[in-house]
N, C-alpha and C positions, 0 to 999 in steps of 0.2 A: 638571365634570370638570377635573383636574387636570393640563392641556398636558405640564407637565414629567413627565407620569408616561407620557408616551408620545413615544417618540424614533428617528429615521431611523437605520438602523444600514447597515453594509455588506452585500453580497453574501454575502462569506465570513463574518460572522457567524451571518447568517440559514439559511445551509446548514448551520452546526454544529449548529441545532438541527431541523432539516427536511430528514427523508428518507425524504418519502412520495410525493415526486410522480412520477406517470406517465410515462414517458418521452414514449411517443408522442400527449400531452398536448400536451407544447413545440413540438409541430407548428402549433399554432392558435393558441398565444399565447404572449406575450413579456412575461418581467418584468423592471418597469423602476423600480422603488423598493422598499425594505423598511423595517418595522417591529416596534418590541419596544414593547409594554404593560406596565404595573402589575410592574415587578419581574421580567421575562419571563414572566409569568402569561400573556401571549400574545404572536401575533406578525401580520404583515400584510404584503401587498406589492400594489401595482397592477400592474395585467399591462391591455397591450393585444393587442385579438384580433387578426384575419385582416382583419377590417370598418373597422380603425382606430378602433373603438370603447374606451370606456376600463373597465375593470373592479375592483371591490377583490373580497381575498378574507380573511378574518380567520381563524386557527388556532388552536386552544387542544388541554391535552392531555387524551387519554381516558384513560379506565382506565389503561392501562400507560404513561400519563407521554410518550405519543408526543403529539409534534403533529400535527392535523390539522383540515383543513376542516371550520367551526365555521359562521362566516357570510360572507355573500358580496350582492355588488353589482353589476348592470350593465348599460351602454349608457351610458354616460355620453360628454358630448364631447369634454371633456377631462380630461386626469389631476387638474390643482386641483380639478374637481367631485367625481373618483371620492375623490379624497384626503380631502375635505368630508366626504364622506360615508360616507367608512368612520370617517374618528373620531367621526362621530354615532353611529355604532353601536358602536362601544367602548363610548360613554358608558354603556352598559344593564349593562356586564360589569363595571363598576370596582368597586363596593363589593359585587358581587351574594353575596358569601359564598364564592362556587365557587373551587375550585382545577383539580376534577376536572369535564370535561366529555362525560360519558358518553355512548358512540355506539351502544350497542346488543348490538356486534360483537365484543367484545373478549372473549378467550376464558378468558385467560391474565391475574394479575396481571401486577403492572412488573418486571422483573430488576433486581433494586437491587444493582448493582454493588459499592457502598462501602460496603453491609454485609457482613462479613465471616460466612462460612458456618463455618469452622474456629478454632478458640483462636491465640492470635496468635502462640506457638513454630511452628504448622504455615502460617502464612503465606509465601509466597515474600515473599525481599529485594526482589526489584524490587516488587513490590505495595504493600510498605510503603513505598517509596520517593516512591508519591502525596502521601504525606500529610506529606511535608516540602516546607521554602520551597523557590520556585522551578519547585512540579511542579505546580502547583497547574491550569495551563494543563492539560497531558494527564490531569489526573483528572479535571477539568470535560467535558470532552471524550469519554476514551472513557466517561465516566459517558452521556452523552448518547446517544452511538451504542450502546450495550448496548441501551438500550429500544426500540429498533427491531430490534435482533439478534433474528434464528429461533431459538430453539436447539434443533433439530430432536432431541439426543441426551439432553435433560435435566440437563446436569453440568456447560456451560460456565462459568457464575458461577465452581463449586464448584474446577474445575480450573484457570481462571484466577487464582483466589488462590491455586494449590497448586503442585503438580508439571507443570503442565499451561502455567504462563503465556507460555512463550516460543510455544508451538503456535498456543493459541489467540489472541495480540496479532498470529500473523501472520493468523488468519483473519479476525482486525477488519478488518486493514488490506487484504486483497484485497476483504473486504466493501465496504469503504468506496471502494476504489478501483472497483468493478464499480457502483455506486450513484453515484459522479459522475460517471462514463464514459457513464450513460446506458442500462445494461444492466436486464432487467428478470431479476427471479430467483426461480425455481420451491424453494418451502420442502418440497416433497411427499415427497425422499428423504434418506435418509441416509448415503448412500453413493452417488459419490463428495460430497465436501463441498458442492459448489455444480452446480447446471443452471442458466444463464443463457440468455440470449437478446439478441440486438443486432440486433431490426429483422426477426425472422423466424430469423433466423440460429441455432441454438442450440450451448453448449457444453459438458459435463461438465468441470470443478476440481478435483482433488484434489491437495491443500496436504499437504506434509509439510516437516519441520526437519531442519538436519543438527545433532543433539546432543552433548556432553560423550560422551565415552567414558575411561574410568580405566585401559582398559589398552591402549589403542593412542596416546592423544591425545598431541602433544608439546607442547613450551610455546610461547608464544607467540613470535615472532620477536621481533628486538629493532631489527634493521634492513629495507631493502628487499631484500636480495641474500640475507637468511635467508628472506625472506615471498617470495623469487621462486622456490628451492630447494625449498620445500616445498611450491610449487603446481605442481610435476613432477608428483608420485606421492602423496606423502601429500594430498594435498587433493583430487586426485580419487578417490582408493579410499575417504574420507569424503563426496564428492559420491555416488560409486557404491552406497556401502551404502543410503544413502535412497532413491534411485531406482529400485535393483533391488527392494529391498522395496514398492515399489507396482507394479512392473509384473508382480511375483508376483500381485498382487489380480486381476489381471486384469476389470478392470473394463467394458471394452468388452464384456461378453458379456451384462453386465445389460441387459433390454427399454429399459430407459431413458435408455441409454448409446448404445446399437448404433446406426451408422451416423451419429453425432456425431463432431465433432474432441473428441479428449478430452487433457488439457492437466495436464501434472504442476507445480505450482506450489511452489520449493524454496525455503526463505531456511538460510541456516547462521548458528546460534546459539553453535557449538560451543568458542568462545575470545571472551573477553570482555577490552574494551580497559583498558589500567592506566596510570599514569601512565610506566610503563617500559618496556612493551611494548604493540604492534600488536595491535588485535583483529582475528580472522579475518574479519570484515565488510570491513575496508580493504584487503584484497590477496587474497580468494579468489575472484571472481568469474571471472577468468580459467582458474582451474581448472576451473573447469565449460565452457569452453569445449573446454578441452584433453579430455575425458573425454566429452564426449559426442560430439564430430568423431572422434574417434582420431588427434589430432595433437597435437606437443607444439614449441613453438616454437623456432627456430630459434635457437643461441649459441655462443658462442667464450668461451673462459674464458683468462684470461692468466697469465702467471708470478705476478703480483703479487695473482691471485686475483680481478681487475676482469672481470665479466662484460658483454658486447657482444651485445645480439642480432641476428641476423641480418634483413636490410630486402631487400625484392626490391621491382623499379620494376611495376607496371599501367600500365593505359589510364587507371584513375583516380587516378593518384598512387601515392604510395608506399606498402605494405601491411608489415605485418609477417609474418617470412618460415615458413613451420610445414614441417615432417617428421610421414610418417604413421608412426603407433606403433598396435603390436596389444596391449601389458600396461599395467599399472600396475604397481609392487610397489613396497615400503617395508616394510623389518623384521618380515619374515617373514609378510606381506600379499601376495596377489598377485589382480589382478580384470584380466578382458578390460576393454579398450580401447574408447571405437565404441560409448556406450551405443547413438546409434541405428543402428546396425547387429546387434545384441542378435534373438536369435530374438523374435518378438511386437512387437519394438518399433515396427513398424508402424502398430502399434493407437494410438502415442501423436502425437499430432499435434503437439507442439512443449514446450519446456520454461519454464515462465514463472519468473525470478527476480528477487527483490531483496536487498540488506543493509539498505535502508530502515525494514523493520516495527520499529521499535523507538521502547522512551516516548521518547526525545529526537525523535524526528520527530513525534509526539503531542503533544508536547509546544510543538514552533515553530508546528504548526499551531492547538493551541489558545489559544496567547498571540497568533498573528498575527488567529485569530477574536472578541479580545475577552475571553476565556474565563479567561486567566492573571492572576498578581498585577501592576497597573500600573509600581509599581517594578522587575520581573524586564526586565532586560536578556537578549539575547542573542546571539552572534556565530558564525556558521557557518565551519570555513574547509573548502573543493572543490575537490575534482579534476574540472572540468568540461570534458566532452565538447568535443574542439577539431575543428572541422571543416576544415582546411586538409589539404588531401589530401597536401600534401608536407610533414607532421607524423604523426609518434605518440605524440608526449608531449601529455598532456590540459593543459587552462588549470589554474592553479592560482590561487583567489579566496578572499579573506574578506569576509564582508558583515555588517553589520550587519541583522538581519531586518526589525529596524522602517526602514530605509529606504526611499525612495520608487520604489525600482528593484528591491527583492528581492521574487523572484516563487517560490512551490514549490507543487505540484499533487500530487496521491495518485501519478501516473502516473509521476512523474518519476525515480525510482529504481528503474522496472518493465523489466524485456528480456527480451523472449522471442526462444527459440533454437527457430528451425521444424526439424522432420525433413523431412529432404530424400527421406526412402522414406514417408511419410507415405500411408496409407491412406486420411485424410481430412484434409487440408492446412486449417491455418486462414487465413481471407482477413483480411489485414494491417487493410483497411480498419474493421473491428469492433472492432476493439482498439486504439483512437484514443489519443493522450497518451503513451504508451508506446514503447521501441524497438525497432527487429523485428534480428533478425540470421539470417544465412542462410550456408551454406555450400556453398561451387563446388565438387563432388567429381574435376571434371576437372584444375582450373587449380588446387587446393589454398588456395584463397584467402576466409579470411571476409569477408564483406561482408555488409551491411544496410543501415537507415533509423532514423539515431537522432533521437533529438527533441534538440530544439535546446538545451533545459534538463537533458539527461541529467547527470546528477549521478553520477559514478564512486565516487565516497566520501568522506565528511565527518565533520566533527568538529565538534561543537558547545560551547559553552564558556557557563553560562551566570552571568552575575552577578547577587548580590543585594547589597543594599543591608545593612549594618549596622542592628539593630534599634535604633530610635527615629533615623535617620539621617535 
């Protein structure tokens, strides 16, 4: 056997391609090395159990190109033995022919992502965008996380190269996010999108977008005092259209639903960023706040047209200051206020959003796993979460990714907004990595629990090297 053809890889490489393991597995043992084989033909990692005992276990992929438990070793006393001994057992796999390691079970071919289902006029822009320098990272990537994708409806491939990609890359990425979090997820229905579980716990997911519209949408901002204008009214009556149209579905009535938290999951798609202008990802998330409290923030506008928001003192520092409002309206638009105060909206246990799902977050994450061109540089700059309670302007940071300080997590651009009338309240605890946010209906006052990484909105900038440079 060929040493060099088997190599210690990180954590977060080994996860970009392994995502079958058990949750409440990690209860009895702990992995503490990994490994990639013969060209990633396989992978490996030693875990020690509960006993202090040392364990290998070897993956290769089945039928649909997923990885999984292949061979396995154990009681050993220490990790150099287990280590020993799983590369003696590579040794039988290296020339044996196989690529494909057939488990019996496997129902369904692979979902081959990067072959294209449609003639390539009908491909979406961003799809084709894979397959230029630079993206090479989030095509390896979500190529990998497809084949462990459910697709419960038949058409996800189909739609993801088409009309369908901004929807379906967000339900990659809650996939992906409920899969590191440790959730375990029931493929049985189709409707709503996801039944999960956290420990016993269960919860219905239904993911929708806030999309283009041609004859409401306006343009993009060009500064922060237009992007702060337009998340009055026009941002939440585009928040409100998506939301009211799922709590029409009324999903809490289905058997499979009922007496779950069931959780509306929103990203807005709806303005994409230019080099001129702001995309809706960097300045509407506060809208959603305003739209589903029924408040709208508190401000002073000057002669010279400089806007001040209004600050009121707490017990925990200084908060920014809200007024309740009962409409929205914008150009001949008008929606109630207070999604959760909305008839039925009881039913909906909390609002989970991010501006995250997108290929440049697929993209950091699959060059920072390994998975990207070596040469691709790239540079984040954030608006990150500042926790000094006598502040409300966020840190503002650029990092280089491949530093030895820069950290990002599926979670990290996740917040949920609990209903305070909530018929079945979700317990914060289940929903780890994430930021919860909550509203005081007496004291008018938002407050939560954000993670310390919460990333408010970024920009990623990424450089290639000149060809033969």
């Amino acid at each position: 056997m060929c040493m060099s053809e088997i190599k210690s890889i990180t954590l977060r490489r080994f996860n970009a391609y392994c995502y079958v393991r058990i949750p409440y597995l990690l209860l009895s043992f702990r992995e503490i090395a990994w490994f990639e084989a013969f060209d990633t033909k396989m992978l490996g990692t030693i875990v020690i159990d509960d006993d202090g005992e040392f364990n290998y276990m070897i993956l290769a992929r089945d039928k649909r190109k997923i990885f999984r438990a292949w061979d396995f070793g154990t009681s050993y006393e220490t990790k150099e033995e287990a280590e020993a001994e799983m590369m003696a057992a590579f040794d039988k796999y290296e020339n044996d022919g196989q690529t494909v390691y057939e488990q019996g079970d496997e129902k369904k071919l692979p979902q081959e992502f990067l072959v294209p289902q449609v003639p390539d006029e009908k491909l979406h822009p961003y799809y084709k965008i894979l397959d230029t320098r630079g993206h090479e990272g989030a095509k390896n990537l979500i190529n990998e996380i497809i084949y462990s994708f459910v697709d419960v409806d038949g058409n996800y491939i189909k739609d993801f190269q088409t009309t369908g990609f901004d929807g379906r890359l967000w339900e990659l990425y809650l996939y992906t996010y409920f899969y590191s979090a440790g959730f375990d997820l029931n493929n049985s229905y189709k409707a709503p999108d996801f039944l999960v579980s956290y420990w016993g716990n269960e919860f219905a997911i239904e993911a929708v977008t806030v999309n283009k519209s041609e004859q409401f949408d306006e343009p993009n901002p060009s500064n922060l005092k237009e992007a702060f204008l337009l998340s009055l009214d026009y941002m939440p009556i585009k928040f409100g259209s998506s939301l009211i149209s799922k709590l029409r579905k009324r999903y809490w009535e289905q058997d499979h639903v009922t007496g779950k938290p069931l959780v509306i999951a929103i990203h807005d798609f709806h303005q994409s960023s230019t080099m001129e202008q702001l995309g809706s990802m960097t300045w509407s998330r506060n809208s959603l706040i305003y739209y589903l409290y029924g408040i709208r923030p508190s401000f002073k506008t000057s002669e010279n047209g400089n806007i001040t928001l209004g600050i009121m003192d707490t017990k925990d520092g200084i908060s920014q200051g809200f007024d309740p409002i009962e409409w929205h309206e914008w150009k001949g638009k008008k929606i109630e206020s207070g999604f959760f105060n909305l008839p039925d909206s009881e039913n909906i246990s909390a609002v989970l959003f991010s501006n995250n799902a997108t290929l440049t977050t697929f993209n950091r994450m699959g060059q920072l796993a390994g998975l990207g061109s070596p040469d691709t540089k790239m540079l984040r700059a954030m608006d990150v979460f500042n926790d000094d309670p006598n502040s409300i302007t966020p840190h503002r940071v650029i990092k280089n990714i491949q530093d030895d300080d820069y950290e990002e997590a599926w979670g990290d651009g996740l917040v949920m907004y609990h209903n305070m009338n909530a018929k079945y309240p979700v317990d914060i605890n289940c929903f780890q990595g994430i930021s919860h946010v909550f509203f005081d209906k007496d004291r008018h006052i938002v407050y939560g629990y954000p993670e310390p990484n919460n990333v408010l909105n970024s920009m990623t900038i990424v450089l290639i090297p000149e060809s033969g440079s």
